[in-house]
N, C-alpha and C positions, 0 to 999 in steps of 0.2 A: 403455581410454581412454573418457569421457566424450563424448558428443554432446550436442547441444542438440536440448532439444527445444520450442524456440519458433520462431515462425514468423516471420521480418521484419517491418514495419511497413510498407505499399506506401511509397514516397518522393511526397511533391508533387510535383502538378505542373507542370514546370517548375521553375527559381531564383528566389528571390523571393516563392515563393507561400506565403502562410500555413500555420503548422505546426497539425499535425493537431488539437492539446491545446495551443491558446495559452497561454502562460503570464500569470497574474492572472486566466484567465475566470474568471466567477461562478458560482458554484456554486447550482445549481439547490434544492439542500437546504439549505443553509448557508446562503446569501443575501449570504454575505461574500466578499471576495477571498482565497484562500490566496496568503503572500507569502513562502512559503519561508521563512519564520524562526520557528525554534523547533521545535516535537515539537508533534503533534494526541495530544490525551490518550486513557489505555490504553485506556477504554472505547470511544471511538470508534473506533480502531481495532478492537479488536473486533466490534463494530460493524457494522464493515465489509463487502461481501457478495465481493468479493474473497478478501478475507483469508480471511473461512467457507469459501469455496470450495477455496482452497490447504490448509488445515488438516483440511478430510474428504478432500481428496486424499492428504493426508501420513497419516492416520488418528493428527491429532492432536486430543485434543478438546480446550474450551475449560477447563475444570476442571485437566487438565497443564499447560498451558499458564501459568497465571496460581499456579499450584504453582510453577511454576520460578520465575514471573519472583521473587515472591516471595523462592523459596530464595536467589535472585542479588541481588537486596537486602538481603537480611540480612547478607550475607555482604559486598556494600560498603561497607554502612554503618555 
């Protein structure tokens, strides 16, 4: 059997009270609002320091990664 191995998020405090990652805040790099629609493009994602972060956790590197996505496009399209 599987465990998680993340940690909660503390809850607000109190009911009512602003959530932690408001949804539409501005992005500090971006300068724009992210509004939930659509896909942020591959590179940005990549990008990402997140994602970097999960990917040398998983010891995937960026080169496999973008190998696959690839293979899985050709094979849609």
């Amino acid at each position: 059997m599987m465990t998680s191995m993340c940690i909660p998020a503390t809850p607000a405090e109190g009911r009512g009270a602003a959530p932690a990652f408001p949804v539409g805040q501005r992005s500090a790099r971006a300068g724009t609002r992210f509004l939930g629609i659509g896909e942020p493009p591959l590179a940005e994602l990549m990008a990402d320091e997140v994602v970097r972060r999960l990917m040398a956790r998983d010891g995937v590197g960026a080169e496999q990664l973008l190998s696959l996505i690839d293979e899985v496009r050709s094979r849609l399209g």
